[in-house]
C-alpha positions as CSV (number, residue, x, y, z in Angstrom):
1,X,-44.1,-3.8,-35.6
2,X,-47.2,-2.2,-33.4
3,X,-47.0,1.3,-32.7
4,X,-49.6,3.4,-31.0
5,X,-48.4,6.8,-30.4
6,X,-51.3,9.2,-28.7
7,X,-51.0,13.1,-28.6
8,X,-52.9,16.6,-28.5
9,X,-53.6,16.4,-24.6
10,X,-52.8,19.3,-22.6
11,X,-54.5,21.4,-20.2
12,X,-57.7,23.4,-20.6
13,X,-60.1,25.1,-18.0
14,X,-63.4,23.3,-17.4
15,X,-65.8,23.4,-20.5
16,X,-63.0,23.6,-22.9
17,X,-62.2,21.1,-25.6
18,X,-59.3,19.0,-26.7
19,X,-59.2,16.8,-29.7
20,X,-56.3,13.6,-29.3
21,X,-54.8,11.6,-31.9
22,X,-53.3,8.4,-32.3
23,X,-51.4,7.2,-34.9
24,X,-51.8,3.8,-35.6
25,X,-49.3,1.2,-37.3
26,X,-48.8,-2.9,-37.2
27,X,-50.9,-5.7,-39.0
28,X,-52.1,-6.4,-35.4
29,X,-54.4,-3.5,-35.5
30,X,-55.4,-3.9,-38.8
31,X,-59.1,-4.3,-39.0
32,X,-59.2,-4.2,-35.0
33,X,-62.3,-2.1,-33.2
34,X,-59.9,0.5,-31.5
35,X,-61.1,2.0,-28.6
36,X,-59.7,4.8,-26.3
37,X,-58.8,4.2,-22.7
38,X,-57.9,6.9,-19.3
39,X,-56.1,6.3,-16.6
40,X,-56.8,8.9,-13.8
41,X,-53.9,9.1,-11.0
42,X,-54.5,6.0,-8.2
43,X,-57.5,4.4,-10.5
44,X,-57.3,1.7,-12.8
45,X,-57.3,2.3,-16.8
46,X,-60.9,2.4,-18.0
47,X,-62.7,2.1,-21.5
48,X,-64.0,5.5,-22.3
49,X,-65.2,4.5,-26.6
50,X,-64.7,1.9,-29.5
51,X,-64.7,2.3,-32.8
52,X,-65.0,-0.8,-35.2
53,X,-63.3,-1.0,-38.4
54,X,-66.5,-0.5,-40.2
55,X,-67.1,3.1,-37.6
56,X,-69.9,1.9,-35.6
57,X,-69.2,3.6,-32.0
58,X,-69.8,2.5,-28.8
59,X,-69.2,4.6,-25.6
60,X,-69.2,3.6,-22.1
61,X,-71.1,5.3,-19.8
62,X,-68.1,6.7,-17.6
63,X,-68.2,9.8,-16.3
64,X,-70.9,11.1,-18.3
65,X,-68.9,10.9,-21.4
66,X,-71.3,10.1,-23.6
67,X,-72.7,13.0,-25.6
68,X,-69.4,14.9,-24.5
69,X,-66.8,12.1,-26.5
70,X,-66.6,11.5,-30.3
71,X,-64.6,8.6,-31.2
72,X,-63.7,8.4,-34.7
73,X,-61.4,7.5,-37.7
74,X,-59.6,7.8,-40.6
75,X,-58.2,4.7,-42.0
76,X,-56.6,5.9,-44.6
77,X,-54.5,8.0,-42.3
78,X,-54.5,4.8,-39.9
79,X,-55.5,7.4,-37.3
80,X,-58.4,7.3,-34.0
81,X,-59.6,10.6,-33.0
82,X,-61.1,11.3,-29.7
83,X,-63.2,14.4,-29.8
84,X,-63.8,15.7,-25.6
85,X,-65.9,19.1,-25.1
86,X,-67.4,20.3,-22.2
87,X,-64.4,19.0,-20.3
88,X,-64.9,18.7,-16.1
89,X,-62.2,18.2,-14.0
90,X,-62.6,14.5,-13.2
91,X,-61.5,13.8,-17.3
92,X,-58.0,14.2,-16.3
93,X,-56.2,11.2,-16.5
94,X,-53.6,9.8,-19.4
95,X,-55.3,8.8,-22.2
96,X,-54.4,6.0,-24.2
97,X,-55.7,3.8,-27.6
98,X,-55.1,0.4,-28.3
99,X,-57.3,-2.6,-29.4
100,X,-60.6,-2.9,-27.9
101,X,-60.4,-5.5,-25.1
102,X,-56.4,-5.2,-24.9
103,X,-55.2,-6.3,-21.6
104,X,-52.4,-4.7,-19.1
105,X,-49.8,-7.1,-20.9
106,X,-50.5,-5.9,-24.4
107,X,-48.2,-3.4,-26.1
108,X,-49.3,0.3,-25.2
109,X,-48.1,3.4,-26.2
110,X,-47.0,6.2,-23.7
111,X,-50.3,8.1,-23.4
112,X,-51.1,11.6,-23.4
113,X,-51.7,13.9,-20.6
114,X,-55.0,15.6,-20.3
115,X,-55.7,17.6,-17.6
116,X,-59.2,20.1,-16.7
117,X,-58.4,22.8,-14.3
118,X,-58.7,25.9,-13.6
């Protein structure tokens, strides 16, 4: 049975950084590039970084998050990391992970809460 359950959000002043987690289980993820999504209040969810199976990364340019974000993995631990420093105030937004390319009618786990603020 698919499971996705993100956590470490929380909130931290501008410039700080948070590390989230998502635990990963279900043969439907097995193998799949994972990728980390945000949701900021009244926008759509958006692709933020991928990470294939074999730990190539990809990061969209969103934001500015590239050179800020580290995506990675542990597959033993069936676990995605998203690394966030230098955090402005326009990263908050519920942060998700799920299958690269997953739609709006695809399982998803509840998020976690990240918000920059001072």
């Amino acid at each position: 049975q698919a499971q996705l359950v993100e956590s470490g959000g929380g909130l931290v002043q501008p410039g700080g950084s948070l590390t989230l987690s998502c635990a990963v289980s279900g043969s439907i993820f097995k193998f799949a590039t994972m990728a980390w999504y945000r949701q900021a209040p009244g926008k759509q969810r958006e692709l933020v970084a991928a990470i294939t199976s074999g730990g190539t990364t990809h990061y969209v340019d969103v934001g500015s998050v590239k050179g800020r974000f580290t995506i990675s993995s542990d597959n033993a631990e069936n676990t995605v990391y998203l690394q966030m420093n230098s955090l402005k105030p326009e990263d908050t937004a519920v942060y998700y992970c799920n299958r690269a390319g997953a739609s709006p009618f695809d399982y998803w786990g509840q998020g976690t809460q990240v918000t920059v603020s001072s």
